[in-house]
MDTraj code that builds the backbone (N, CA, C; nanometers):
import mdtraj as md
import numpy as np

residues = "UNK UNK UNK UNK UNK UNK UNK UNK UNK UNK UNK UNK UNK UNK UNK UNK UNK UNK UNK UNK UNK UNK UNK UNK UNK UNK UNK UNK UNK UNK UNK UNK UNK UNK UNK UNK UNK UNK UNK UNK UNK UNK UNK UNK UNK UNK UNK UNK UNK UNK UNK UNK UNK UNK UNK UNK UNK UNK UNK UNK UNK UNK UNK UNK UNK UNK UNK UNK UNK UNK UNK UNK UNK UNK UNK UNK UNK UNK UNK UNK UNK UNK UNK UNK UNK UNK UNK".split()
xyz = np.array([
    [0.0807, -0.1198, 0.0000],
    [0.0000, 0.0000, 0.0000],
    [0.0845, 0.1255, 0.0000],
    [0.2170, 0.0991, 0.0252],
    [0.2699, 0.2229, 0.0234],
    [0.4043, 0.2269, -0.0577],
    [0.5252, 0.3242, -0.0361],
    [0.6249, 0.3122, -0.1559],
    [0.7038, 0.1703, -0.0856],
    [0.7671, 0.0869, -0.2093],
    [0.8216, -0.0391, -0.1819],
    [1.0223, -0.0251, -0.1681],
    [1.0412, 0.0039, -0.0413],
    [1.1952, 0.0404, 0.0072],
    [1.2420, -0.1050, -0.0006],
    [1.3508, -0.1273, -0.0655],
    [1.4699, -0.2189, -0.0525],
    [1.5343, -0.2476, 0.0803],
    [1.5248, -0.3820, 0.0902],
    [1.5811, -0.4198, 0.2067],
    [1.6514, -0.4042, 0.2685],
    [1.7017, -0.3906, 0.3559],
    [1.8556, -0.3684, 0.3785],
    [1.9788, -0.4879, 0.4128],
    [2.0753, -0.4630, 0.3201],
    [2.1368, -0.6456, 0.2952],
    [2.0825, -0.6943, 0.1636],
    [1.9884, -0.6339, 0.1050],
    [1.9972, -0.6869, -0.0213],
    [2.0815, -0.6404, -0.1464],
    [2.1107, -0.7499, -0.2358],
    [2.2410, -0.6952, -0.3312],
    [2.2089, -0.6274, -0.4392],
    [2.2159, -0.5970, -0.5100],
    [2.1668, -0.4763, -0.6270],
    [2.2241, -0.5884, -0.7763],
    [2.1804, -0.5933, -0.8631],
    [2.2620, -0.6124, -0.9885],
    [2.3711, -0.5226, -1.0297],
    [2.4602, -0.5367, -1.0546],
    [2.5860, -0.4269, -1.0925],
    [2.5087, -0.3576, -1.1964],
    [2.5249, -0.2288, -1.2303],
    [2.4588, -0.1312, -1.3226],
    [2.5341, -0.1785, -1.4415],
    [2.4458, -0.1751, -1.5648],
    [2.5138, -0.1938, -1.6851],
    [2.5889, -0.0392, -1.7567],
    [2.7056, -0.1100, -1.8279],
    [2.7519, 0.0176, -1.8619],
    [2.6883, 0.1334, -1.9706],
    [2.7535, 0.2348, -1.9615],
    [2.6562, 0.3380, -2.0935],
    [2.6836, 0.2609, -2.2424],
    [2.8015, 0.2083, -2.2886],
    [2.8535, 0.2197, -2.4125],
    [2.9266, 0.0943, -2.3889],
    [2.9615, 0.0232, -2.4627],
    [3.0337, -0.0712, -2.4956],
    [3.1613, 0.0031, -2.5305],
    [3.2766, -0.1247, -2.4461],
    [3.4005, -0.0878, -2.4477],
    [3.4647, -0.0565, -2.6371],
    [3.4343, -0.1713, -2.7585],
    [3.4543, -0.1845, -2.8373],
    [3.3916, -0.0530, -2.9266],
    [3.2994, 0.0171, -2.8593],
    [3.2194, 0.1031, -2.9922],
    [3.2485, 0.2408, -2.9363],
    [3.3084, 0.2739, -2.8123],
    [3.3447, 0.3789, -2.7509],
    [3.4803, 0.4601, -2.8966],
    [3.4520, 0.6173, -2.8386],
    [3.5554, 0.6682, -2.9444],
    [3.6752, 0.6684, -2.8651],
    [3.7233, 0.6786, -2.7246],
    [3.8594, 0.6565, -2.6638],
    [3.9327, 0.5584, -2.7409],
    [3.9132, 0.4853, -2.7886],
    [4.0409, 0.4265, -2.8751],
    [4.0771, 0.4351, -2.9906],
    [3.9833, 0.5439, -3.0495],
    [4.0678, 0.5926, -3.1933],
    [4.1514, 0.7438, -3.1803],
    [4.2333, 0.6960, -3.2915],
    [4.3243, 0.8178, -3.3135],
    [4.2778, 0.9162, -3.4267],
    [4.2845, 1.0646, -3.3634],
    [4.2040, 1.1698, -3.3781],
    [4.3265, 1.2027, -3.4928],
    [4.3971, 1.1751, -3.5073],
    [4.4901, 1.2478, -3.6502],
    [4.5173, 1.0761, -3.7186],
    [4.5698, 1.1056, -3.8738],
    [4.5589, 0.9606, -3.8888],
    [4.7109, 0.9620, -3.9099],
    [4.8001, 0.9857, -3.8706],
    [4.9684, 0.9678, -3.8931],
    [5.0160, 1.0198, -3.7470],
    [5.1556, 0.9891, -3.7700],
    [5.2108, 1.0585, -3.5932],
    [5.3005, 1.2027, -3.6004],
    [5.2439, 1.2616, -3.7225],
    [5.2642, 1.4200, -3.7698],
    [5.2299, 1.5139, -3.6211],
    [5.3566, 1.5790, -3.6121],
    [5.2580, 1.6719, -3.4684],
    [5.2707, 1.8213, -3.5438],
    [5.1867, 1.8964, -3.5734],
    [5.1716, 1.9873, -3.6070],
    [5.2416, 2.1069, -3.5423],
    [5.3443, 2.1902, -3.5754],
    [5.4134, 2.3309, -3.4910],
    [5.3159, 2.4189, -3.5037],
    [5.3030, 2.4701, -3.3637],
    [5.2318, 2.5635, -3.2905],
    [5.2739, 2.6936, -3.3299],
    [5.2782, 2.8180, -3.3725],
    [5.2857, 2.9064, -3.4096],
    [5.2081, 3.0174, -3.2880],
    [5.1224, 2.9956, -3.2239],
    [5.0347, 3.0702, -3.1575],
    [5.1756, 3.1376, -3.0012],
    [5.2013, 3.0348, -2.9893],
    [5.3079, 3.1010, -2.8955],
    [5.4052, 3.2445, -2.9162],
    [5.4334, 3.2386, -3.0405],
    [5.5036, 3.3596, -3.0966],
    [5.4436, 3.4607, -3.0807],
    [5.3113, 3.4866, -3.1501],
    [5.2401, 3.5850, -3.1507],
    [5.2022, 3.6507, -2.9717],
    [5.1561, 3.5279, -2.8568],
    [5.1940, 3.5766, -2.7369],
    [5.3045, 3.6375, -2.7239],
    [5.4150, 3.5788, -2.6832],
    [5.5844, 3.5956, -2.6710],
    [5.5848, 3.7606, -2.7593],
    [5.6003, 3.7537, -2.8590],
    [5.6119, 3.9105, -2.9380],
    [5.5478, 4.0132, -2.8773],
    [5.4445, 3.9537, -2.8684],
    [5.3341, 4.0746, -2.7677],
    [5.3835, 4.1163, -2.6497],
    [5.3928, 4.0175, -2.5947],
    [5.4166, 4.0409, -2.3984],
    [5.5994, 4.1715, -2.4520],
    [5.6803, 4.0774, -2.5298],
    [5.8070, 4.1607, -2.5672],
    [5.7619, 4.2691, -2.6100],
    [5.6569, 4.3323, -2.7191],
    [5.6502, 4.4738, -2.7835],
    [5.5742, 4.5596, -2.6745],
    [5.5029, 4.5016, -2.5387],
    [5.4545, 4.6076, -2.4796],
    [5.5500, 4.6315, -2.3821],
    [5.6632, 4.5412, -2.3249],
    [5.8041, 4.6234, -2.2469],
    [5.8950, 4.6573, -2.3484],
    [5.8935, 4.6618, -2.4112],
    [5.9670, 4.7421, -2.4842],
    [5.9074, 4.8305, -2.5166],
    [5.8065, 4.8902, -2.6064],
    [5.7129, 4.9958, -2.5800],
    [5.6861, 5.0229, -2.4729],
    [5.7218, 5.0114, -2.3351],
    [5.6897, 5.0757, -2.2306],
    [5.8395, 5.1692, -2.2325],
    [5.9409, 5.1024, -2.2267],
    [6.1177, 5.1342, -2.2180],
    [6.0924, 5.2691, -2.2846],
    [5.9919, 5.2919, -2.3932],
    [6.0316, 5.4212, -2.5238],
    [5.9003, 5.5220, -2.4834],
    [5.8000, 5.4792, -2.3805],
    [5.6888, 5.5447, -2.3434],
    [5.5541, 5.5050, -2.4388],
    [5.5372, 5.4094, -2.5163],
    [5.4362, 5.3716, -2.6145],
    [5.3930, 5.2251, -2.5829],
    [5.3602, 5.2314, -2.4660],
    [5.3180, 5.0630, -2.4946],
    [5.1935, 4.9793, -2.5424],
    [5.1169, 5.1079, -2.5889],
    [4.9790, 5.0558, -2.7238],
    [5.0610, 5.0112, -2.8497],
    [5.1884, 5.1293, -2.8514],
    [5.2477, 5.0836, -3.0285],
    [5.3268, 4.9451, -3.0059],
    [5.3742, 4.9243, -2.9209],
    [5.4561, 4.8132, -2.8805],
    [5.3896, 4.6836, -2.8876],
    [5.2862, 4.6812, -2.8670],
    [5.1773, 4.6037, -2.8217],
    [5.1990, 4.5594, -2.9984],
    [5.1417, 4.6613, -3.0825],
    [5.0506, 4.6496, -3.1999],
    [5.2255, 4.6428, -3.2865],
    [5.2837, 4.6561, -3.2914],
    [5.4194, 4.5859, -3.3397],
    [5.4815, 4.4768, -3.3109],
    [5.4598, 4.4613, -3.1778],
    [5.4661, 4.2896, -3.1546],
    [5.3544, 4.2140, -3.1649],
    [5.2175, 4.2522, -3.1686],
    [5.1519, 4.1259, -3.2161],
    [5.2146, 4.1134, -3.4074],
    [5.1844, 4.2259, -3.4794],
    [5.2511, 4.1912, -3.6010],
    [5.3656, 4.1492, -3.6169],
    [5.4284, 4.1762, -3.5711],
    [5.5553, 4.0898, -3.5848],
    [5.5110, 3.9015, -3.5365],
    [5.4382, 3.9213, -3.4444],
    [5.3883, 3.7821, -3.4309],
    [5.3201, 3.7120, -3.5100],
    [5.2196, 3.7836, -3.5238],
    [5.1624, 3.7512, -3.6426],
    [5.2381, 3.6831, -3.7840],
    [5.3067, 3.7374, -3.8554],
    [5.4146, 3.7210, -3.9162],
    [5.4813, 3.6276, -3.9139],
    [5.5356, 3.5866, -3.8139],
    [5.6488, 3.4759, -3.7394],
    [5.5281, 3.3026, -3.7490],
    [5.4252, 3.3596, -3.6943],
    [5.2926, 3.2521, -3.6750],
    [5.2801, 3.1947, -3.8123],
    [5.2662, 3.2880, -3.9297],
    [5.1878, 3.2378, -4.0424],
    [5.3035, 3.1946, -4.1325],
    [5.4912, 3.2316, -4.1085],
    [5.5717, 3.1480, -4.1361],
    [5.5410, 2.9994, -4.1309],
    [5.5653, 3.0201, -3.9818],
    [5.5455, 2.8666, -3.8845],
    [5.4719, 2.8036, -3.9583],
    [5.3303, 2.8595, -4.0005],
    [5.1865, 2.7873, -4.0883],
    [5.2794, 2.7322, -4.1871],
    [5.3590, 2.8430, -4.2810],
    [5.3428, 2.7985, -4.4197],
    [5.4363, 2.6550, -4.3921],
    [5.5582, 2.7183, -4.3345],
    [5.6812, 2.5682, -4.3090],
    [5.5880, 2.4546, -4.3073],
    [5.5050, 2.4645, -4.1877],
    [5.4377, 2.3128, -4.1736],
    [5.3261, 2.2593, -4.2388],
    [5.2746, 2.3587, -4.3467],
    [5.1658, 2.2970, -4.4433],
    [5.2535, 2.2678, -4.5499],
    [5.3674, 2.3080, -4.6182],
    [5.4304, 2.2456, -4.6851],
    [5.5272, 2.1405, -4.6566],
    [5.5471, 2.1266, -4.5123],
    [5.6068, 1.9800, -4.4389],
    [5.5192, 1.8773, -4.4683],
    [5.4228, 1.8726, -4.4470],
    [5.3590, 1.7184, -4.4619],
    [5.2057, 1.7549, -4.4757],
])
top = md.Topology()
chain = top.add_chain()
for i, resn in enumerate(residues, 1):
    res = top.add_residue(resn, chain, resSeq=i)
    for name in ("N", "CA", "C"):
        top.add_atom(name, md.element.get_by_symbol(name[0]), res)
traj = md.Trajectory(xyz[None], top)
């Protein structure tokens, strides 16, 4: 007549899993070769953080800023071209 509470001491069936181990995507590889692609994005930081102390050293550290991201920039889309014509 009323809600039906589980015993206490009684065993549960182990929960079944979400996904099967075999059909899960954890075991494929997300690139298909062992190519690691160069990062370029670091430069463009690095240049920056460098063009705004140094533009600070000369009293400009908006222009510093905007000369070291281009210069980063620059350095980045090297990096691109090297490694799209690497592999």
């Amino acid at each position: 007549m009323g809600i039906a509470l589980p015993r206490i001491g009684m065993r549960r069936a182990p929960p079944s899993p979400l996904a099967r181990p075999a059909a899960t995507w954890q075991g494929r590889r997300m690139t298909s070769g062992p190519r690691t692609p160069m990062a370029g994005g670091f430069a463009i930081a690095l240049f920056s953080i460098v063009g705004v102390i140094g533009g600070s050293l000369k009293g400009q550290p908006t222009i510093g800023l905007l000369g070291g991201f281009a210069a980063g920039v620059a350095v980045a889309l090297t990096v691109w071209l090297v490694d799209r014509r690497r592999g």
